[in-house]
C-alpha positions as CSV (number, residue, x, y, z in Angstrom):
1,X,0.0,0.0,0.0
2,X,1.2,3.6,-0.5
3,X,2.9,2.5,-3.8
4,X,2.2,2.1,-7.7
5,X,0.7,-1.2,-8.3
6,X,-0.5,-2.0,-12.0
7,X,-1.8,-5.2,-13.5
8,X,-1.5,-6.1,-17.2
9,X,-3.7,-8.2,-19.3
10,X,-3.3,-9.4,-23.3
11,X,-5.5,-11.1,-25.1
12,X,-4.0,-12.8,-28.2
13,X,-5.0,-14.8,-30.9
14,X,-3.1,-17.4,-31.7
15,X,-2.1,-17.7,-35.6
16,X,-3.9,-14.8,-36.8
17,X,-2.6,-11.4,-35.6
18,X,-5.3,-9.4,-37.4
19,X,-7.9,-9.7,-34.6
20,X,-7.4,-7.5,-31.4
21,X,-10.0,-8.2,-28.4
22,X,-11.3,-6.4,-26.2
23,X,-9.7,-6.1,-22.6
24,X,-11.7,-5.4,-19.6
25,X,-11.4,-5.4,-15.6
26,X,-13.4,-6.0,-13.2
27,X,-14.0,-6.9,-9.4
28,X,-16.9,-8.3,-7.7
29,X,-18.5,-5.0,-7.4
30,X,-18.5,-4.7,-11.5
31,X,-16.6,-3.4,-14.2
32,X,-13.7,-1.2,-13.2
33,X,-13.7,2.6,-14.6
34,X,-11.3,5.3,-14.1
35,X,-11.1,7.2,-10.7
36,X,-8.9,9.1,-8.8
37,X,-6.4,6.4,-7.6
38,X,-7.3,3.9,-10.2
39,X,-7.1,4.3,-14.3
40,X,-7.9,1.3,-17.2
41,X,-6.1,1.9,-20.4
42,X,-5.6,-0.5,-23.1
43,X,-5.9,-3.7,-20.6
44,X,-3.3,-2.3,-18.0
45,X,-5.1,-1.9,-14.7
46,X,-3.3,1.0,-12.6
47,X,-3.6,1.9,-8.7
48,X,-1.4,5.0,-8.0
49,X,-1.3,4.7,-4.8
50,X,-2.7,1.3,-4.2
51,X,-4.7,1.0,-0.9
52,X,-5.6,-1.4,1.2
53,X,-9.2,-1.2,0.5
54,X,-7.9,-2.1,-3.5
55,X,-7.2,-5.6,-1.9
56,X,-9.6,-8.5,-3.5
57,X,-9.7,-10.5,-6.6
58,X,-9.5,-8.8,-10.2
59,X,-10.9,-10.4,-13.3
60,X,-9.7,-10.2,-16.8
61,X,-12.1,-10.3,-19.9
62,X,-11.1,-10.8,-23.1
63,X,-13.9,-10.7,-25.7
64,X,-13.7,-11.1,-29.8
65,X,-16.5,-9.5,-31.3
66,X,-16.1,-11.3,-34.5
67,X,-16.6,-14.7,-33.2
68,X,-18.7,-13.3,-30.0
69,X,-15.8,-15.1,-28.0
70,X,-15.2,-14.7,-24.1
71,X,-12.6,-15.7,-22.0
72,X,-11.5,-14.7,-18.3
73,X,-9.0,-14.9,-16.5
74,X,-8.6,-13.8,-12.7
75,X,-6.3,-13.0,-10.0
76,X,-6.3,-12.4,-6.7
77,X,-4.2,-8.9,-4.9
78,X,-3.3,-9.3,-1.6
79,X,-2.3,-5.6,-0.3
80,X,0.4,-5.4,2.1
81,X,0.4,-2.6,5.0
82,X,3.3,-0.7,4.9
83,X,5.4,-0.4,8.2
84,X,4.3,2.9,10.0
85,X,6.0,5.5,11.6
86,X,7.0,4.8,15.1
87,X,8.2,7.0,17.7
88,X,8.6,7.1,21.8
89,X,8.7,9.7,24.3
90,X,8.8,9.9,28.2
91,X,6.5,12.6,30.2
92,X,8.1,14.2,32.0
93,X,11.8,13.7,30.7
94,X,13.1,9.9,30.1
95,X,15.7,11.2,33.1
96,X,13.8,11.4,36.2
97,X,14.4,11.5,40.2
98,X,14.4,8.1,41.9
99,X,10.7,8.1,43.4
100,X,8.7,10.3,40.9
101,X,6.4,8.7,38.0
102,X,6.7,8.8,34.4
103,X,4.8,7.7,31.3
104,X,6.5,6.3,28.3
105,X,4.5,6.7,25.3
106,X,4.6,4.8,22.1
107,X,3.1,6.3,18.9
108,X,2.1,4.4,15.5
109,X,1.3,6.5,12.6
110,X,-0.6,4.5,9.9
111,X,0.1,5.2,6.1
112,X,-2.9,7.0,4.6
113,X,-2.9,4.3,1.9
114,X,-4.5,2.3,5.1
115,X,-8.1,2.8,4.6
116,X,-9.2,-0.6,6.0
117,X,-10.4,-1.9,9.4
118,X,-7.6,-2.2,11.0
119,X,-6.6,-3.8,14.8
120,X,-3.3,-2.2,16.9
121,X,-2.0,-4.6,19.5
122,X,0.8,-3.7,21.4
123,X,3.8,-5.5,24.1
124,X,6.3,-3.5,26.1
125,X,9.2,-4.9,27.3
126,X,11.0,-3.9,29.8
127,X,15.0,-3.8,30.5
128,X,14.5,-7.7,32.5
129,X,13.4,-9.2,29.6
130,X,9.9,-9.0,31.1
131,X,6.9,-8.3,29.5
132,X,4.8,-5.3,30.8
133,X,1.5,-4.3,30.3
134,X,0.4,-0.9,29.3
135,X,-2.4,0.9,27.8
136,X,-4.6,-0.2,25.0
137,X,-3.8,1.6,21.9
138,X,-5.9,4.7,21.7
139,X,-6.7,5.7,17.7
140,X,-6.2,9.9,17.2
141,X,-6.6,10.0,13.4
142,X,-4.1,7.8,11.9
143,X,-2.2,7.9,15.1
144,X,-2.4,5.1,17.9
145,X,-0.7,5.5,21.3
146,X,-0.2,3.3,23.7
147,X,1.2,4.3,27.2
148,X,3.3,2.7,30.1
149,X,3.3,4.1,33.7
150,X,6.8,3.9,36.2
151,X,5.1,5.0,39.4
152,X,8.0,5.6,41.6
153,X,10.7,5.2,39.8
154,X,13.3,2.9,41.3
155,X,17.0,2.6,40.2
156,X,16.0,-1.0,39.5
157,X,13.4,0.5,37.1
158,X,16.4,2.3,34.4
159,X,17.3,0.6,31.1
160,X,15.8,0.2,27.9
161,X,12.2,-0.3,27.1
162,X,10.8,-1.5,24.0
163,X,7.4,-0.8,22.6
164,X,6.2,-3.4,19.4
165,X,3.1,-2.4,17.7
166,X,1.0,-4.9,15.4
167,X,-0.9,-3.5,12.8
168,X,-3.5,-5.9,11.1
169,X,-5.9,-5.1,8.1
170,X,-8.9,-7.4,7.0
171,X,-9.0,-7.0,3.0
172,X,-11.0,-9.6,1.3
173,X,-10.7,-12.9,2.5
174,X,-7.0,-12.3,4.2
175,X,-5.7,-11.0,7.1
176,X,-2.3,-8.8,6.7
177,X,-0.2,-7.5,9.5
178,X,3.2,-5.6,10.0
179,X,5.1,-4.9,13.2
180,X,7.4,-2.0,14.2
181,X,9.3,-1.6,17.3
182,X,10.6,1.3,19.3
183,X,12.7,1.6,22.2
184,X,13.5,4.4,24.8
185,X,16.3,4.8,27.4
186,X,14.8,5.7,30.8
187,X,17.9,6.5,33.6
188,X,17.2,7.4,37.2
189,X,18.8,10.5,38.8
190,X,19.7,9.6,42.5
191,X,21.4,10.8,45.4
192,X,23.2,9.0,48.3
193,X,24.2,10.7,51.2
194,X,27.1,8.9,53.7
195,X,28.3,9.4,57.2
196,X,32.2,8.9,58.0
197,X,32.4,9.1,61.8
198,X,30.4,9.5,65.0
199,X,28.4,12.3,65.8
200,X,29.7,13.1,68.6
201,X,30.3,16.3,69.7
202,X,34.3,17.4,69.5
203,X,35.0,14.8,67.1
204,X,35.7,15.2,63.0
205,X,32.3,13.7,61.3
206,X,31.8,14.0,57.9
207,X,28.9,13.7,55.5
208,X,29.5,12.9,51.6
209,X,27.1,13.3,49.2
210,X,27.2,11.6,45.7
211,X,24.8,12.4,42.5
212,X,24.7,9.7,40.1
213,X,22.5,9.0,37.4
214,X,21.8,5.4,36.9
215,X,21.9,3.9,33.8
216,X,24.0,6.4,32.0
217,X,27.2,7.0,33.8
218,X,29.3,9.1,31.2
219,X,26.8,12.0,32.8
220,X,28.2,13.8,35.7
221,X,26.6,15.7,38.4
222,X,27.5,18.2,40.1
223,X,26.4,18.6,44.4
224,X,25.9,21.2,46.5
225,X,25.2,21.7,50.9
226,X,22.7,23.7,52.2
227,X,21.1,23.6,55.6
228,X,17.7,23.0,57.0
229,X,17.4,26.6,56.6
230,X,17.9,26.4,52.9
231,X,21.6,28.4,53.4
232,X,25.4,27.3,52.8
233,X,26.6,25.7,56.2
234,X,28.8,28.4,57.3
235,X,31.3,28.4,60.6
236,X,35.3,28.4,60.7
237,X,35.0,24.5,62.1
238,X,32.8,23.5,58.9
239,X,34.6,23.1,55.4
240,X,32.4,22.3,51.9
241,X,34.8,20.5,49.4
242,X,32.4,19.2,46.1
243,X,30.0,16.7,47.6
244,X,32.0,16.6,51.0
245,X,30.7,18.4,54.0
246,X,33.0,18.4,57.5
247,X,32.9,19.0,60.6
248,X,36.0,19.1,62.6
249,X,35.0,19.6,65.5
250,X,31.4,18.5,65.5
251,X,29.8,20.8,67.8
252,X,25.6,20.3,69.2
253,X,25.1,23.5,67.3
254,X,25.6,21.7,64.1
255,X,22.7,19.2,64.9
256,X,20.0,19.7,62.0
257,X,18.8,18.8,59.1
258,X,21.0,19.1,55.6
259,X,19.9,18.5,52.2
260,X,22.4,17.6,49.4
261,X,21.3,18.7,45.8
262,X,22.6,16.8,42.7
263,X,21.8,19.1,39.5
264,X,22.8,17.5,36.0
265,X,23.5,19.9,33.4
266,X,24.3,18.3,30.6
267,X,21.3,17.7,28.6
268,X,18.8,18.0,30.9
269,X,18.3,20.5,33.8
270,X,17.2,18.6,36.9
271,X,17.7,18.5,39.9
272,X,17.4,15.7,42.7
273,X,17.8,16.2,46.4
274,X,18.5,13.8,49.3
275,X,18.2,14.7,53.1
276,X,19.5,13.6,56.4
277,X,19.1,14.5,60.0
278,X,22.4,15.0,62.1
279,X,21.5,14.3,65.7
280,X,24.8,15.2,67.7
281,X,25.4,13.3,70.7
282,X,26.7,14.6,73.8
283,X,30.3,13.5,74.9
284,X,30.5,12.1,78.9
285,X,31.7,15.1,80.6
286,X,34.1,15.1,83.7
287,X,32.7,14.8,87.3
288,X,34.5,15.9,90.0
289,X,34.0,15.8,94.1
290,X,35.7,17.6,96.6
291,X,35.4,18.2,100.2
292,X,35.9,21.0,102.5
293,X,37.8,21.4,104.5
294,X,40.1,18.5,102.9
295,X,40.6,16.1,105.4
296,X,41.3,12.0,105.6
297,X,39.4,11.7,108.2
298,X,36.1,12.7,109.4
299,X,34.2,13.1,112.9
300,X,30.5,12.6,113.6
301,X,29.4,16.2,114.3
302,X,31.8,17.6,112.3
303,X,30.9,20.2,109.7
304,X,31.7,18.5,105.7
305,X,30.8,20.0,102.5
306,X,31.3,18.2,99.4
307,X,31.1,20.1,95.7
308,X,30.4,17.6,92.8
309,X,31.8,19.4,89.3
310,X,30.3,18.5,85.7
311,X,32.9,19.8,83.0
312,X,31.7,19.9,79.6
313,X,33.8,20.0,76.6
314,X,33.5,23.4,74.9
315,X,31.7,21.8,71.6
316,X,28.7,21.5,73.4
317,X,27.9,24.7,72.4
């Protein structure tokens, strides 16, 4: 379908080249005249384009006046569909944040030479090998879509996904069909966040925070700190290298909430963020007791006062 088809017929005589018959075509629904996609001239049947609906058996007729002779010969056209335009998309982006939903969509644009009936079927496949299920193929026009849903999007979830799309046309007594397939690269942006250290106040305690995005690694990202507050940790006894964020010493001050932010740049413009709670814990400060007057010994009746003395360490701020 879409192309030039034409069919030829001669009649002949055998041994006498004198007499020409008369070539005609025709189909079940009669004899065949010129239209706009089919012309009949001198026995040479011509579809331009030839459509599915032109599918069917044809009939020759040769007649010879002279001898009011008839004979017929027929064939039978089998159109096949041509393979349509395929194409696949991801809505939002095909790059998303681990946790967030996406559709996949998978379009099938039909020929307009496909003017039959004609039944869509479609099979995903995801990156396992496994098949999914997805929408029905919904008709716009000459367009059918089908769609797949990732609702919360795991890292487990990036790789390649294929769409295949079956198109089959009834034309008289056959069935035809044609398959395209499509495929689409979804990747997952994450961000982990990991503690060197103990959070104990007065110690070093670091917290590193790496952007990745899964299933395309030649893509860097970049990471930045901020604070619960949504500002640049700041303080002479806090240093921001990249991804790294350190505190030497940790302090009870410092105990918050910190979000790392993993922005890819290349390509795409998105963001991902990750968050973590730093609950600093209190060092076991120094206890002293002492006694007044200082003695070593002590008598019943005898005045004593003892001071007990918690130090803290000056981080515990």
């Amino acid at each position: 379908a879409g192309q030039m088809y034409t069919l030829t017929c001669t009649g002949t005589i055998v041994g006498d080249t004198t007499l020409t018959p008369v070539v005609t075509w025709s189909n079940p629904n009669g004899v065949i005249t010129n239209r706009s996609d089919i012309t009949v001239s001198n026995g040479v049947l011509t579809f331009n384009p030839l459509r599915t609906s032109h599918g069917g058996q044809y009939t020759c007729q040769s007649t010879l006046s002279e001898f009011n002779s008839t004979m017929l010969s027929s064939t039978q056209l089998i159109v096949q569909i041509p393979p349509p335009i395929i194409t696949t998309t991801a809505v939002p982006s095909q790059v998303a944040i681990t946790g967030s939903n996406i559709t996949l969509l998978c379009n099938v644009q039909l020929d307009p030479s496909v003017d039959s009936n004609v039944t869509v079927n479609r099979t995903w496949i995801g990156p396992a090998g496994t098949t999914l299920g997805g929408s029905a193929p919904n008709k716009n026009g000459s367009i059918y879509q089908t769609t797949l849903s990732l609702i919360s999007l795991k890292t487990t979830d990036v790789g390649i996904y294929t769409c295949s799309m079956t198109v089959s046309a009834v034309v008289p007594q056959f069935i035809v069909q044609t398959t395209v397939s499509g495929t689409i690269q979804v990747s997952a942006q994450a961000v982990n966040i990991t503690a060197f250290g103990s959070p104990v106040a007065g110690q070093m305690y670091t917290l590193t925070c790496t952007g990745a995005l899964v299933g395309n690694a030649s893509i860097v990202s970049t990471t930045a700190w901020r604070n619960g507050m949504g500002g640049v940790p700041r303080g002479n006894d806090i240093t921001v290298s990249g991804g790294t964020l350190t505190f030497n010493p940790l302090r009870t001050s410092h105990g918050g909430q910190y979000i790392c932010l993993s922005t890819l740049t290349y390509l795409f413009n998105s963001t991902a963020t990750n968050m973590t709670n730093v609950i600093v814990q209190i060092p076991a400060p120094t206890v002293t007791i002492t006694s007044t007057p200082i003695i070593t010994s002590y008598y019943a009746g005898t005045p004593l006062n003892l001071t007990c003395t918690v130090q803290l360490i000056p981080q515990v701020d």
